[in-house]
N, C-alpha and C positions, 0 to 999 in steps of 0.2 A: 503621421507627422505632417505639418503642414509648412511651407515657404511662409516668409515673411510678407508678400505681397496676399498670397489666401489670407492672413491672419488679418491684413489690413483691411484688403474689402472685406470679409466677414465682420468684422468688429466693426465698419466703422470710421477709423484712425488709418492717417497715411501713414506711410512707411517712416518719415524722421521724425514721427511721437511714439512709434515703438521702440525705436532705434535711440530716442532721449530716456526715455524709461528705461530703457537698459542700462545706458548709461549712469542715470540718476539713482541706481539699486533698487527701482521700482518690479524690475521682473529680473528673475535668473539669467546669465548667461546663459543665451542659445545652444543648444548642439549643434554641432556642424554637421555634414555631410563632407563626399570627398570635393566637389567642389567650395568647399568653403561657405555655403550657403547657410544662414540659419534657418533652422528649424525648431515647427516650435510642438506641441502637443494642446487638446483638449483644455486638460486643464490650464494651461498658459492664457488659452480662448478667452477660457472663462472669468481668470481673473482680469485679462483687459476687458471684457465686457461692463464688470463691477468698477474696477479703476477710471473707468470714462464714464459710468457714472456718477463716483464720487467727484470726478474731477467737473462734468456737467449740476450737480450741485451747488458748485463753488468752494471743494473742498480745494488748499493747496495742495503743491508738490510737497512739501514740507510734511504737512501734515498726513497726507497716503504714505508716502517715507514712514514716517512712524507708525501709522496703523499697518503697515504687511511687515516691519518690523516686528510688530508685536504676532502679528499673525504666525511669523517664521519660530518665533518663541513658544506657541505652544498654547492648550488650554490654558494655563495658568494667567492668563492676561487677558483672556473672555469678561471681568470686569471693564474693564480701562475699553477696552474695544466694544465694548455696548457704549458704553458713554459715549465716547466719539462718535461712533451713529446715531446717538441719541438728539447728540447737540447738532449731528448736522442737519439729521431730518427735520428736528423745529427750525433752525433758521432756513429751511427749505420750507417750511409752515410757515412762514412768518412770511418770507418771498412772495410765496404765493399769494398769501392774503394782498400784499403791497398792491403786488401785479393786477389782481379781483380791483381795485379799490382804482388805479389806475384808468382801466378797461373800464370799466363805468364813468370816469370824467372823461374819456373821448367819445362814449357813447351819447352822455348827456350835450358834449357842442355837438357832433355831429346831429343830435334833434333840432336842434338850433338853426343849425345850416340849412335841413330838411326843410325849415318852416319861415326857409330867407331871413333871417336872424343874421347881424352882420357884427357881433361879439360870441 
């Protein structure tokens, strides 16, 4: 088991976006110790590892809410939950492309600049 603080630098996330996702039903209430401390497991890791990826994405809180919903539901919604990775991976395809297309118009003024070009 690990403190709230290991889970944070390991993962990534400070301590009050684990502490909002708990809040938000995004992860299980913690177990406690006797001091009162949460504690978290492996698996907890793991899904904040994916959760901060969907949410680095651009997925909403809204929408991760319903996808570990469905998750907590069971095979039976491995359709619905492909799709929503489905959709998000292309507008993360699509991002990218943007981003590519971006990255080459400052490449192209910076040639400019290179060759005292003053537009």
């Amino acid at each position: 088991m690990f403190t709230i603080g290991q889970v944070a630098k390991q993962v990534g996330l400070n301590i009050g976006a684990i502490r909002f996702y708990e809040r938000k039903g995004l992860l299980e209430p913690a177990v406690r110790n006797e001091q009162n401390n949460r504690l978290y497991s492996e698996d907890v890791i793991g899904w904040l590892e994916f959760l901060k990826c969907l949410r680095e994405t651009g997925m909403s809180v809204e929408e991760v809410k319903r996808y570990y919903d469905m998750v907590k539901t069971g095979t039976s919604t491995l359709p619905e939950r492909t799709k929503l990775i489905e959709d998000q991976r292309q507008a993360l395809l699509e991002d990218i492309e943007k981003k590519k297309a971006q990255l080459v118009h400052l490449e192209h003024k910076l040639e400019r600049y290179y060759r005292g070009e003053n537009y």
